[in-house]
NULOLUM-574096 format. One line per field, with one value per residue: residue number from 1; residue in one letter; x, y, z of N, C-alpha, C in turn. Coordinates in nm, 4 decimals, always signed. Atoms other than C-alpha are relative to their C-alpha. Layout:
<atoms>
i <- [NUM,...] .
aa <- [A,...] .
n.X <- [X,...] .
n.Y <- [Y,...] .
n.Z <- [Z,...] .
ca.X <- [X,...] .
ca.Y <- [Y,...] .
ca.Z <- [Z,...] .
c.X <- [X,...] .
c.Y <- [Y,...] .
c.Z <- [Z,...] .
</atoms>
This chain:
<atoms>
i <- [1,2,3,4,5,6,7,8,9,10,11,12,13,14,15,16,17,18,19,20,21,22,23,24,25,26,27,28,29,30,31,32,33,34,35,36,37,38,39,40,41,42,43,44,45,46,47,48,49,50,51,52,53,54,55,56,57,58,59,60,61,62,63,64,65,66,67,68,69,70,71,72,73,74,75,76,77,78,79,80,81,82,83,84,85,86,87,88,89,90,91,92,93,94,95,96,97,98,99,100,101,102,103,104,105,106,107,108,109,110,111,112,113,114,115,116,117,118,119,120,121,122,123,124,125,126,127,128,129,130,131,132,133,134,135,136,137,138,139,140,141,142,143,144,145,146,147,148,149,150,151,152,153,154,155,156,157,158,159,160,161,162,163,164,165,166,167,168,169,170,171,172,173,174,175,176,177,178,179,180,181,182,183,184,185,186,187,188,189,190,191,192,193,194,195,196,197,198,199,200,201,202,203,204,205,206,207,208,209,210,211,212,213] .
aa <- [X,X,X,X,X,X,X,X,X,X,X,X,X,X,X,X,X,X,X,X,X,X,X,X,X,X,X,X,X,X,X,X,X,X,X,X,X,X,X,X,X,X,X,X,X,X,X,X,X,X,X,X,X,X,X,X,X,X,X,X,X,X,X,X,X,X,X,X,X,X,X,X,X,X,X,X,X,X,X,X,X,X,X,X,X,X,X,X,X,X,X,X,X,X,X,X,X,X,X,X,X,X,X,X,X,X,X,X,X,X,X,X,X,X,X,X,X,X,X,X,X,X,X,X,X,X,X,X,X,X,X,X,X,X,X,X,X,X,X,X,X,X,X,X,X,X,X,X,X,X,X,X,X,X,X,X,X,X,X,X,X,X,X,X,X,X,X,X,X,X,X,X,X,X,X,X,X,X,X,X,X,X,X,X,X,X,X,X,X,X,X,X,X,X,X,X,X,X,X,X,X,X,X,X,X,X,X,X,X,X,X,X,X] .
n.X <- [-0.0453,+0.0633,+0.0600,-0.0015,+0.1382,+0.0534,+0.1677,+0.0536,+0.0779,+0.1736,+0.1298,+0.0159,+0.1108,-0.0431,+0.0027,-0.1052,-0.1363,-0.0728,-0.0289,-0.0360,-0.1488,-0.0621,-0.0251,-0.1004,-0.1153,-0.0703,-0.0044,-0.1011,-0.0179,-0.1074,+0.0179,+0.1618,+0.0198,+0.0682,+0.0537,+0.1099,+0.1059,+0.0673,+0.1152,-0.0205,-0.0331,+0.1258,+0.0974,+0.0417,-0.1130,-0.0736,-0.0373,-0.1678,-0.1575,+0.0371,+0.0302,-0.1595,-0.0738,+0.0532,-0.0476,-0.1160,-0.0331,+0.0851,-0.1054,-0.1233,+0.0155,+0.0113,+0.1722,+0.0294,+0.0861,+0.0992,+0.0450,+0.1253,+0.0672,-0.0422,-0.0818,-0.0778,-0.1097,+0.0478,+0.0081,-0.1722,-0.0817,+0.0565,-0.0095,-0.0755,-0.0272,+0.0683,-0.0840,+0.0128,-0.1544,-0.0145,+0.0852,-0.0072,+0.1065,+0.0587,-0.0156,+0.1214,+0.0455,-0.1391,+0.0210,-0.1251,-0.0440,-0.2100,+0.0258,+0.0947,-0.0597,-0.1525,+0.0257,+0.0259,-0.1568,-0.1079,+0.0829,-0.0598,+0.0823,-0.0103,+0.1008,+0.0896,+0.0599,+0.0701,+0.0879,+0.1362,-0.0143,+0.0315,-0.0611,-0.0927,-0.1166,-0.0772,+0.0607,-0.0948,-0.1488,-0.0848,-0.0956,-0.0303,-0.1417,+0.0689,+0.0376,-0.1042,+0.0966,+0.1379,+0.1366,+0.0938,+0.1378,+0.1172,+0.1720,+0.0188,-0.0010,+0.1159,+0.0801,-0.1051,+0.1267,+0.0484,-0.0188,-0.1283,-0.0171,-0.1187,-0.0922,-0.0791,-0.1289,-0.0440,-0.0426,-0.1144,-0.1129,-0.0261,-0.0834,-0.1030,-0.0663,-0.0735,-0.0561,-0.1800,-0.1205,+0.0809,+0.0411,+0.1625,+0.0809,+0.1416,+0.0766,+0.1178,+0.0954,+0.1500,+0.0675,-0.1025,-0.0038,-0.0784,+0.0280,-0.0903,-0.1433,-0.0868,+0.0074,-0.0697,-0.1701,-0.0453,-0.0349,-0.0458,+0.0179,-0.0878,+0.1184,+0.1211,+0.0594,+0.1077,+0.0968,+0.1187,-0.0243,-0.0753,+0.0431,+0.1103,-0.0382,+0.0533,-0.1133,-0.0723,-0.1492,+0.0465,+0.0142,-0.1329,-0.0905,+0.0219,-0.0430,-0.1884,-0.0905] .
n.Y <- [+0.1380,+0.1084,+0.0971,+0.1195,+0.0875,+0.1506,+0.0408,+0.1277,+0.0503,+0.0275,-0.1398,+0.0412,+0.0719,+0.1453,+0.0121,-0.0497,-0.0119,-0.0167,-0.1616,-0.0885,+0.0016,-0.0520,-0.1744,-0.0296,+0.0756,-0.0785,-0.1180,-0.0252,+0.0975,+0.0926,+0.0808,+0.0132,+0.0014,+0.1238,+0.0523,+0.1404,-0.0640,+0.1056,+0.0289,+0.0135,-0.1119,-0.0608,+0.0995,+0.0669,+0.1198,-0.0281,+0.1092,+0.1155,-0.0004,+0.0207,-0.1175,-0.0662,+0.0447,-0.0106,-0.0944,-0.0014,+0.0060,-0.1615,-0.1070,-0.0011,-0.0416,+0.0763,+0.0177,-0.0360,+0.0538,-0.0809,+0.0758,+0.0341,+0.1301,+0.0331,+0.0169,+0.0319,+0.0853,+0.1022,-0.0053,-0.1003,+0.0394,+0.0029,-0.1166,-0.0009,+0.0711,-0.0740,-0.1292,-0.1355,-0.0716,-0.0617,+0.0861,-0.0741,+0.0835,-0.1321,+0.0548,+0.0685,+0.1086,+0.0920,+0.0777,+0.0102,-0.1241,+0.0425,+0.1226,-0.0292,-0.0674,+0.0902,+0.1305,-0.0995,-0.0001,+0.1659,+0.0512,-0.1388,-0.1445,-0.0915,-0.0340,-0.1330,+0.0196,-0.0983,-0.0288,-0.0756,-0.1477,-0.0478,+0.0931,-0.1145,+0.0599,+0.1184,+0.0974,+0.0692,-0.0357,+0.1608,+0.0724,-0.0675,+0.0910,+0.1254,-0.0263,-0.1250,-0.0752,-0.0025,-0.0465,-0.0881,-0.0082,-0.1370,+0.0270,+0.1809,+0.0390,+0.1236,-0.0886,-0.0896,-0.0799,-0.0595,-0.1617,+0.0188,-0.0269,-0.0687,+0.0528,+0.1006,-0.0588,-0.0170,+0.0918,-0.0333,-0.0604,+0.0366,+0.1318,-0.0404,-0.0362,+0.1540,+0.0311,-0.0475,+0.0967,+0.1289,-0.0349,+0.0247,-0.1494,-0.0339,-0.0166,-0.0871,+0.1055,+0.0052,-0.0981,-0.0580,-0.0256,-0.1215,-0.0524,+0.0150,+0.0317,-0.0620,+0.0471,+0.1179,+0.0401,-0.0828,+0.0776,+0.0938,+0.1082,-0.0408,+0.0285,-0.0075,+0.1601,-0.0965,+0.0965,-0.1216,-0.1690,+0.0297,+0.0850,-0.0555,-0.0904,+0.0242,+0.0028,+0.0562,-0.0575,-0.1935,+0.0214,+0.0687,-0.1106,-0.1276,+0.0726,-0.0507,-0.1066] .
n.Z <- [-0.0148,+0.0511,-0.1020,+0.0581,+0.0147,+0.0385,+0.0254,-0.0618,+0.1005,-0.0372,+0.0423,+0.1475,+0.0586,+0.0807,+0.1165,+0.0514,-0.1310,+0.0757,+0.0713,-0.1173,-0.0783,+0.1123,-0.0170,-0.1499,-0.0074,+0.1195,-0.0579,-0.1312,-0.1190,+0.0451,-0.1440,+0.0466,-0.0707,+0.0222,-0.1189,-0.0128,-0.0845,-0.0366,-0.0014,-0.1133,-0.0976,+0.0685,+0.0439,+0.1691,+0.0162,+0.1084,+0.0852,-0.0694,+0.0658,+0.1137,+0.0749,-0.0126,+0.0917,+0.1496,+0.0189,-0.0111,+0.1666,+0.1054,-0.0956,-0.0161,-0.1348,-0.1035,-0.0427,-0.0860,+0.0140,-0.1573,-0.0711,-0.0966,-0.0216,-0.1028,-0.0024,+0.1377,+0.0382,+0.0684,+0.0995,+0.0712,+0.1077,+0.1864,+0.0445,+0.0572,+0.1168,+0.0433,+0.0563,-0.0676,-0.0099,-0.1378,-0.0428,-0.0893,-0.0971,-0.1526,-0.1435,-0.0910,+0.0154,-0.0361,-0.1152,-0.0257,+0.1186,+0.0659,+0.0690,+0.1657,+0.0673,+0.0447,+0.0935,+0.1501,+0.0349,+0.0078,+0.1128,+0.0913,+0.0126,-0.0714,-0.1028,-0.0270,-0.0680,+0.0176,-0.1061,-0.0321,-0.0281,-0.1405,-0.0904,-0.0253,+0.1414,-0.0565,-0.0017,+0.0671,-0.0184,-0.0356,+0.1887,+0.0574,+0.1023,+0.0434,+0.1377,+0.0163,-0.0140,-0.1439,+0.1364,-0.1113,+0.0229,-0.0068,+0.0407,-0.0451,+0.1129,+0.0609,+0.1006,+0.0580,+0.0213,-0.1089,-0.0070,-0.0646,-0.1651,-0.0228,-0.1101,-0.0354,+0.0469,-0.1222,+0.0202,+0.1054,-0.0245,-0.1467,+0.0993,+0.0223,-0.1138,-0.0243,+0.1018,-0.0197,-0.0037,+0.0513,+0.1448,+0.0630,+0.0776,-0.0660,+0.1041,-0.1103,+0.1058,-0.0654,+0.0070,+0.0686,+0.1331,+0.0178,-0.1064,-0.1641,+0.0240,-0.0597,-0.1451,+0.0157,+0.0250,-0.1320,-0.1194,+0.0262,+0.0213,+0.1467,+0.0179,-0.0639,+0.0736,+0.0430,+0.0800,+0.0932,+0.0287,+0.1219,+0.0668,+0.0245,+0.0651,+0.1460,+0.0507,-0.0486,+0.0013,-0.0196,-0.1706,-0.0429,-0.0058,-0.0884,-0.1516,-0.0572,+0.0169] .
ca.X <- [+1.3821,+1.2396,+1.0040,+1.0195,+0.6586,+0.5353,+0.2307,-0.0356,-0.1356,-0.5043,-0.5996,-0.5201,-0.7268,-0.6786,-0.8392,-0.5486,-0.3062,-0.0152,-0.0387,-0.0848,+0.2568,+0.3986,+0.2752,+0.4321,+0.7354,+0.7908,+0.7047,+0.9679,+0.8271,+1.1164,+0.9165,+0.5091,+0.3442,+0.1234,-0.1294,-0.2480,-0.5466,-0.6904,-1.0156,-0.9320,-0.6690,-0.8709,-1.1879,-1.1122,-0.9662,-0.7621,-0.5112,-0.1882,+0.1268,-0.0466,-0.1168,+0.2268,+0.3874,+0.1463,+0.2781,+0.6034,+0.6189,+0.4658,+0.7439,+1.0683,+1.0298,+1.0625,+0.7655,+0.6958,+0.4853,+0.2226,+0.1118,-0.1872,-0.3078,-0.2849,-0.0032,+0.2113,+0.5119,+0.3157,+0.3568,+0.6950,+0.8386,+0.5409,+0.5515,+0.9080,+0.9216,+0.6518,+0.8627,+0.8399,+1.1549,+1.0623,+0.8379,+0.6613,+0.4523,+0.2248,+0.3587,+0.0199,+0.0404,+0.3440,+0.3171,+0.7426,+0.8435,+1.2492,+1.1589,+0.9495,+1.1755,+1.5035,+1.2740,+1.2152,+1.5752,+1.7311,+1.4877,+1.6799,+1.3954,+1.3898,+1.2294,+0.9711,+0.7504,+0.4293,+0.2302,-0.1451,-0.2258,-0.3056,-0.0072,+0.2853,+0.6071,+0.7716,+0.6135,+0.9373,+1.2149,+1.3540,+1.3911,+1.4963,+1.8295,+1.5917,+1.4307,+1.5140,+1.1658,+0.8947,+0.5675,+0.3544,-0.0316,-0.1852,-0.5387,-0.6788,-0.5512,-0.8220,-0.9902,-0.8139,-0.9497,-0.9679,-0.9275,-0.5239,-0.4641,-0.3200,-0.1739,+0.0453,+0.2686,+0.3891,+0.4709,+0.6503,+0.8859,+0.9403,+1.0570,+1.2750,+1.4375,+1.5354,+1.6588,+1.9831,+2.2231,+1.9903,+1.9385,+1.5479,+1.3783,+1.0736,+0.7610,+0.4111,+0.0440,-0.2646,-0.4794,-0.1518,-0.2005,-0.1494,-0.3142,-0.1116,+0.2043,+0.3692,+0.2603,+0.3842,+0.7472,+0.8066,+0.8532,+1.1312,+1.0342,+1.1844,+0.8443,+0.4902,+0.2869,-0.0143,-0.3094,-0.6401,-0.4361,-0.2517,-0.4567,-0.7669,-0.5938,-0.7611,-0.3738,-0.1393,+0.2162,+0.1030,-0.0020,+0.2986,+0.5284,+0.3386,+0.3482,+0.7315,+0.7766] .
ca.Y <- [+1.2813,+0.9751,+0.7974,+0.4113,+0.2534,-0.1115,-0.1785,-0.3982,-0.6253,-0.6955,-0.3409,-0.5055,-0.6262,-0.9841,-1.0106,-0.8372,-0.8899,-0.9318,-0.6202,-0.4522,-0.5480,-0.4661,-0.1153,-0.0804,-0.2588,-0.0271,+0.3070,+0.2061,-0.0591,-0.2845,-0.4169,-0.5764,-0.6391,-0.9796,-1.0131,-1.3594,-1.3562,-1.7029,-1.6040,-1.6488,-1.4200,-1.1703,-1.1921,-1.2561,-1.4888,-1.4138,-1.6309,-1.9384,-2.0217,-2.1395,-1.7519,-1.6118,-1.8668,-1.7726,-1.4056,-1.4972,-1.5852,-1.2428,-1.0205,-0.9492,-0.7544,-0.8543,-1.0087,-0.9293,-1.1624,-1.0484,-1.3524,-1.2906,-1.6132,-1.8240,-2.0091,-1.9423,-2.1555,-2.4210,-2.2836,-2.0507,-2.3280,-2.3635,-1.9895,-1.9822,-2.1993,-2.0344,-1.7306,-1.5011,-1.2838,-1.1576,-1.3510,-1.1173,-1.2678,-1.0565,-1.0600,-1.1408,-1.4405,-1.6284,-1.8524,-1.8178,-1.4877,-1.5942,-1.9223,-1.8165,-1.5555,-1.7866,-2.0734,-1.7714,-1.7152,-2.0514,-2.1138,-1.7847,-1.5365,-1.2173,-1.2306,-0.9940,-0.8835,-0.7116,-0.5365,-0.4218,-0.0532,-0.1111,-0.3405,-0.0969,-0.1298,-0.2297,-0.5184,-0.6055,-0.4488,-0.8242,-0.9091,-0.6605,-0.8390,-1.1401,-0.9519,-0.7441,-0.5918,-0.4444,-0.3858,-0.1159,-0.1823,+0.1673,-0.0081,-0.3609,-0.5520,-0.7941,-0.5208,-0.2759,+0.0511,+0.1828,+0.5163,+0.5553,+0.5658,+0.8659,+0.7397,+0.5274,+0.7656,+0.7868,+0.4112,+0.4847,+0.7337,+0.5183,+0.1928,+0.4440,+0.6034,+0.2032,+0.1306,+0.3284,+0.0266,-0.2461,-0.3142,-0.3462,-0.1479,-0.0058,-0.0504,+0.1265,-0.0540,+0.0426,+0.3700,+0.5205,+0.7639,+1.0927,+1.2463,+1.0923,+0.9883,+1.2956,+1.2496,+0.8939,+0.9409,+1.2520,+0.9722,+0.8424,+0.5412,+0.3843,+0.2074,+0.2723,-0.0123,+0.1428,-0.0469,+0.1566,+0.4847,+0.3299,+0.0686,+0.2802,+0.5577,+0.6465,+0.6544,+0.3823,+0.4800,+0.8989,+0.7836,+0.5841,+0.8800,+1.1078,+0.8749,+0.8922,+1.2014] .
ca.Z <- [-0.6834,-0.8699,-0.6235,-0.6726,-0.7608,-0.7538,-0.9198,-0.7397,-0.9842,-0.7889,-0.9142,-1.2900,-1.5491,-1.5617,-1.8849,-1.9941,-1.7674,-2.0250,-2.1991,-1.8466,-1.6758,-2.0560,-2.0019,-1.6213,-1.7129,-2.0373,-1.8120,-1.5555,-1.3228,-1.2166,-0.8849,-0.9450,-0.6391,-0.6055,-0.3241,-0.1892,-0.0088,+0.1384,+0.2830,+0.6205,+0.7618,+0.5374,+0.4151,+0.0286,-0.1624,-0.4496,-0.6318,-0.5364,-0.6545,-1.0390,-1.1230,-0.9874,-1.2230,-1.4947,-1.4281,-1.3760,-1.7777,-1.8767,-1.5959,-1.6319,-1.2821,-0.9241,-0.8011,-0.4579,-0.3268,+0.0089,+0.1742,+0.3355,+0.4450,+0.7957,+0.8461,+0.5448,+0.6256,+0.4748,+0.1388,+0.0906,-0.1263,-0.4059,-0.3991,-0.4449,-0.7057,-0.8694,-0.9245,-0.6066,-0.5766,-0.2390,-0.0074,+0.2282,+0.5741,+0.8393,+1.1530,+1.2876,+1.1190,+1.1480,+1.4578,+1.4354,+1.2794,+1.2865,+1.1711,+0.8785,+0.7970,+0.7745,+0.6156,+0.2836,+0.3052,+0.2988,-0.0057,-0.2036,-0.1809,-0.0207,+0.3394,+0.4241,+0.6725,+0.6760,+0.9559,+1.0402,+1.0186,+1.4409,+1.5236,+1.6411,+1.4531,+1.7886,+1.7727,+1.5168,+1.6836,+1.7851,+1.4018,+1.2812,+1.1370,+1.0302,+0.7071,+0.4250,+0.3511,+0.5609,+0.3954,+0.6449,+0.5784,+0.5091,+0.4820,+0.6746,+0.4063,+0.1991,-0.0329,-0.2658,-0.3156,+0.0609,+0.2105,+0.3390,+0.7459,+0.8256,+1.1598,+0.9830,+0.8647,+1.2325,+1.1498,+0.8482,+1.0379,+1.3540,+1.0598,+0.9052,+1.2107,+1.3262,+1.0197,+1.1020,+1.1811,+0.9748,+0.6215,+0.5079,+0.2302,+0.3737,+0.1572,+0.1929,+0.0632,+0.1155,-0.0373,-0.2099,-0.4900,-0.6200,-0.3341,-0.0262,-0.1992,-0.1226,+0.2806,+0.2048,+0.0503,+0.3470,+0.5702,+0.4184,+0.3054,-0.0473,-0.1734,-0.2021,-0.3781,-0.6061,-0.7220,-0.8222,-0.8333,-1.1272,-1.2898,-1.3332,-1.4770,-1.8331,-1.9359,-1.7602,-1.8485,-1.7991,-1.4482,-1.3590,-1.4379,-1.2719,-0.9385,-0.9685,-0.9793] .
c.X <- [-0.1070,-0.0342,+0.0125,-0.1805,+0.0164,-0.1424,-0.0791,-0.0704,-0.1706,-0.0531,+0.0065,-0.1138,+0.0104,-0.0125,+0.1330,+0.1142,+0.1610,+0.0572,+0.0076,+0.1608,+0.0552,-0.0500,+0.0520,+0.1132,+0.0687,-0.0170,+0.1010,-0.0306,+0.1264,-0.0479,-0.1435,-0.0113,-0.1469,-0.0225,-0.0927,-0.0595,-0.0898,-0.1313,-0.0656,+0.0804,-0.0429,-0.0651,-0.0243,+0.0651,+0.0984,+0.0812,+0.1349,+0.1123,-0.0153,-0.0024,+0.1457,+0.0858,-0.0122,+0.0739,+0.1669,+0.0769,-0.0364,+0.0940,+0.0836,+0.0431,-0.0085,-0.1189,+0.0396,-0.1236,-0.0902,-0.0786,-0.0314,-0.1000,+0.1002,+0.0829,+0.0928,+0.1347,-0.0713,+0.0335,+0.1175,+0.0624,-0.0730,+0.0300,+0.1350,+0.0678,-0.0878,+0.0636,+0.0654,+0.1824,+0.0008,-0.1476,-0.0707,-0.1360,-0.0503,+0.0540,-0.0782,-0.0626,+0.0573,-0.0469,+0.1622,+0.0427,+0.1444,+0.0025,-0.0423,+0.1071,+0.1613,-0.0486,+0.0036,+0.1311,+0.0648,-0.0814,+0.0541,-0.1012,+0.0292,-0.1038,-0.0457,-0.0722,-0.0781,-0.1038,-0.1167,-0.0020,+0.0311,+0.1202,+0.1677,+0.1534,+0.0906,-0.0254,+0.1739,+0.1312,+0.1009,+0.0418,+0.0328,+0.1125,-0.0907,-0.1218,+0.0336,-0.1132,-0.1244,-0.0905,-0.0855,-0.1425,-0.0303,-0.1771,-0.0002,+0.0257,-0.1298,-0.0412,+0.0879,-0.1219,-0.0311,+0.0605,+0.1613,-0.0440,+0.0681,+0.0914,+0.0699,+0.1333,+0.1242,+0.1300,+0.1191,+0.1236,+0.0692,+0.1286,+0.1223,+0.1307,+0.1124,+0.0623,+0.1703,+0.1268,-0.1127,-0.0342,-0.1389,-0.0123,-0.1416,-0.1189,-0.1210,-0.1418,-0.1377,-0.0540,+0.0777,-0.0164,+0.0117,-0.0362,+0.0778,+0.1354,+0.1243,+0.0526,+0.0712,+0.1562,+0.0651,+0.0771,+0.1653,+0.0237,+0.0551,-0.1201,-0.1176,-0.0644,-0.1632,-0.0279,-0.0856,+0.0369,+0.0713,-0.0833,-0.1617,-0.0157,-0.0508,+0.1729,+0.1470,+0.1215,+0.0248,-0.0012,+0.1250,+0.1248,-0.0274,+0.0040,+0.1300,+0.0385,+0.0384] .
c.Y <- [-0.0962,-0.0662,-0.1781,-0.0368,-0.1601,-0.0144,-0.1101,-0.0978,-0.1002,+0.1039,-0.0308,-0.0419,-0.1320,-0.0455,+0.0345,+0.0462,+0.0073,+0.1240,+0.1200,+0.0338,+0.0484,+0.1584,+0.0835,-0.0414,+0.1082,+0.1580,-0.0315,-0.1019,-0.1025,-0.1313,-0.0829,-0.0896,-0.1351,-0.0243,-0.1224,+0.0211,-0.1706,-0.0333,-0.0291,+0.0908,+0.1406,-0.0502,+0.0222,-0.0606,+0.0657,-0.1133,-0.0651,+0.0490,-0.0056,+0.1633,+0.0434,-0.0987,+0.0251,+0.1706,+0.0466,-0.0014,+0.1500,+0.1320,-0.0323,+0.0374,-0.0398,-0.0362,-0.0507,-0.0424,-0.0305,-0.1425,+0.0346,-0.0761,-0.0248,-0.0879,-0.0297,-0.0343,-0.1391,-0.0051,+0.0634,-0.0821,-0.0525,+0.1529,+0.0378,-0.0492,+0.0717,+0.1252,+0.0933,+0.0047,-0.0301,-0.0704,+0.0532,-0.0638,+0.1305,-0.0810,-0.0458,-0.1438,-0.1430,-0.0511,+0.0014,+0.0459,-0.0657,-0.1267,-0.0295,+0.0824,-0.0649,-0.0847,+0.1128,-0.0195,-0.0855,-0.0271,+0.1101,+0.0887,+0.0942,-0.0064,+0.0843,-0.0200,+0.0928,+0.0345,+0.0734,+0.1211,-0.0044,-0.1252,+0.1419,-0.0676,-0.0806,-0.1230,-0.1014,-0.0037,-0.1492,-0.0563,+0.0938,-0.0009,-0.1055,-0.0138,+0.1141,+0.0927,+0.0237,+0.0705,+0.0271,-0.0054,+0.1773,-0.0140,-0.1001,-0.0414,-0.1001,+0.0926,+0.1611,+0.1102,+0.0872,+0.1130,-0.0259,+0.0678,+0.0652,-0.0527,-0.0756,-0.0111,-0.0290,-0.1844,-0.0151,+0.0772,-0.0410,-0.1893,+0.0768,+0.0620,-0.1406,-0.0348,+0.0340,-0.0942,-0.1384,+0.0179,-0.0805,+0.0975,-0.0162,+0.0418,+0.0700,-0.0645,+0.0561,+0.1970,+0.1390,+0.0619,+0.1006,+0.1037,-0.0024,-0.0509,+0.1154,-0.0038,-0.1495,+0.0151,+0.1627,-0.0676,-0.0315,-0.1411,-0.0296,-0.0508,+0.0074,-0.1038,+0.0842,-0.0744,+0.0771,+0.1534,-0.0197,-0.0233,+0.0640,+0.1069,-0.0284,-0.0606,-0.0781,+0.0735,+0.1285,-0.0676,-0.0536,+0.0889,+0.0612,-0.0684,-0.0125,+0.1264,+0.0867] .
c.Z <- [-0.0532,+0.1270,-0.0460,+0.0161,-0.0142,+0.0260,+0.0902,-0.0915,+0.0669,-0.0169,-0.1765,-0.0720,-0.0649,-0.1129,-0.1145,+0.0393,-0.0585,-0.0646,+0.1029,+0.0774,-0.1809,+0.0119,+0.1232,-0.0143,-0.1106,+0.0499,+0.1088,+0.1303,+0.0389,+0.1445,-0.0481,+0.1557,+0.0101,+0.1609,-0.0084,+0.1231,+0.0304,+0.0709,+0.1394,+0.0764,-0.0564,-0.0585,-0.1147,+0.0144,-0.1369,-0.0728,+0.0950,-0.1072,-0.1985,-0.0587,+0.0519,-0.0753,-0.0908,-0.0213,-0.0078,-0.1375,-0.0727,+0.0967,-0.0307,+0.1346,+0.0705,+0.0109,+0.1364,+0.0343,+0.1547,+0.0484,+0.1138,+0.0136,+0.2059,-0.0285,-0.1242,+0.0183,-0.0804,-0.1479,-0.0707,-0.1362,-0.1405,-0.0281,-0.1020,-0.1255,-0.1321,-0.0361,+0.1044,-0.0287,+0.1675,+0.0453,+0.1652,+0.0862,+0.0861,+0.1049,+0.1081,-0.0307,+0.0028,+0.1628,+0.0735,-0.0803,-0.0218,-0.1102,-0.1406,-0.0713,-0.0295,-0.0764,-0.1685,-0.0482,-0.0403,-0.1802,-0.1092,-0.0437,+0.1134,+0.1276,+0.0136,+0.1013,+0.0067,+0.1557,-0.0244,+0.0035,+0.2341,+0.0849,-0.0263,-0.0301,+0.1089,+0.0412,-0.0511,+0.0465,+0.0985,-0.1060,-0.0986,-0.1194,-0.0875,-0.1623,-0.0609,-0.0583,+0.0604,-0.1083,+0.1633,-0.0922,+0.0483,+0.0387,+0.0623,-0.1389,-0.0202,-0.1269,-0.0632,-0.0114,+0.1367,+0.0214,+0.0868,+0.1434,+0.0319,+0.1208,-0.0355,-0.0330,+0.1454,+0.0084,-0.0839,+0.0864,+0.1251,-0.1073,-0.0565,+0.1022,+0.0407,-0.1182,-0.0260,-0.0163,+0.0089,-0.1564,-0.0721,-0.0840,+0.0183,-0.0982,+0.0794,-0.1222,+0.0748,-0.0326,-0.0357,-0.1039,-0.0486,+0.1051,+0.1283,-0.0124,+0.0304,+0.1886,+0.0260,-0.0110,+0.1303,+0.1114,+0.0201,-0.0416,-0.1389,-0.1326,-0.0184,-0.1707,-0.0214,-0.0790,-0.1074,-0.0578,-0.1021,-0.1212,-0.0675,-0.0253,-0.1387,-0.0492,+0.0903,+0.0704,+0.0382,+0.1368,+0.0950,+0.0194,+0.0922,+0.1543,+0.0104,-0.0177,-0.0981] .
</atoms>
């Protein structure tokens, strides 16, 4: 079975960020994965709404867009405008998960919602109707590059299980790559979001295959 991939474009090479998504997009990407990082609810920073517009001209692909920052209802509608497809929040950071996740919606992006490797999935089981993708932190998010959490498979198969009579597609982020992607897609999950295990392949498009499968 073809696994689905979405690249992280913070394991890219901005210098050549153009010709990068043109070599994930022409091996089969159809998702690209865009983390914001404010410096505060982790400790980098990364880029706004100005670079997800600038990438938005160079994708044909969803863009899936990880807002990790503190209170990101403030911002859903530069994002959205900016390009996002899908507009995904931590649940540790929302102040008013329903709220946030209907304000995405109403705005015609895809709500999302992302959790901590150490925050337990029933944390969500009250909104479960209220988004349509869940993004499971493998890694503390802020820094790409870290070692995957095995305990969080347990996570993965407790999101898919609930999922029975609900419709989310269950993503996976954090220390994903040809090593734990099999332990990863076991779960069931339909997702797994791959930065350094892609982007730092001598051979892109070769790597990309071989992560699907």
């Amino acid at each position: 079975m073809e696994r689905k991939i979405s690249p992280s474009l913070l394991a890219a090479d901005f210098a050549q960020l153009g010709e990068q998504i043109r070599l994930v997009e022409g091996a089969g990407a159809t998702r690209l994965h865009l983390d914001v990082m404010d410096g505060h609810f982790v400790p980098n920073l990364t880029f706004g709404p100005f670079i997800v517009e600038a990438i938005r001209r160079l994708a044909t692909a969803r863009l899936d867009v990880h807002l990790m920052i503190t209170q990101p209802h403030r911002y859903f509608e530069q994002f959205v405008k900016a390009g996002a497809d899908t507009v995904i929040i931590h649940y540790e950071a929302s102040e008013d998960l329903r709220r946030d996740l209907a304000a995405i919606d109403k705005l015609g992006a895809t709500p999302g919602v992302a959790i901590n490797p150490d925050t337990a999935f029933d944390a969500l089981l009250p909104y479960l109707d209220d988004f349509k993708y869940l993004l499971i932190m493998s890694v503390f998010p802020g820094f790409g590059g870290q070692t995957f959490i095995e305990n969080t498979l347990e996570t993965m198969r407790r999101a898919v299980a609930a999922r029975e009579d609900h419709d989310y597609l269950i993503a996976v982020d954090g220390g994903v790559n040809l090593d734990t992607l099999e332990r990863v897609y076991s779960t069931g999950i339909d997702l797994a979001i791959v930065g350094s295990g892609l982007f730092q392949a001598p051979d892109i498009p070769r790597r990309f295959r071989e992560l699907q499968g």
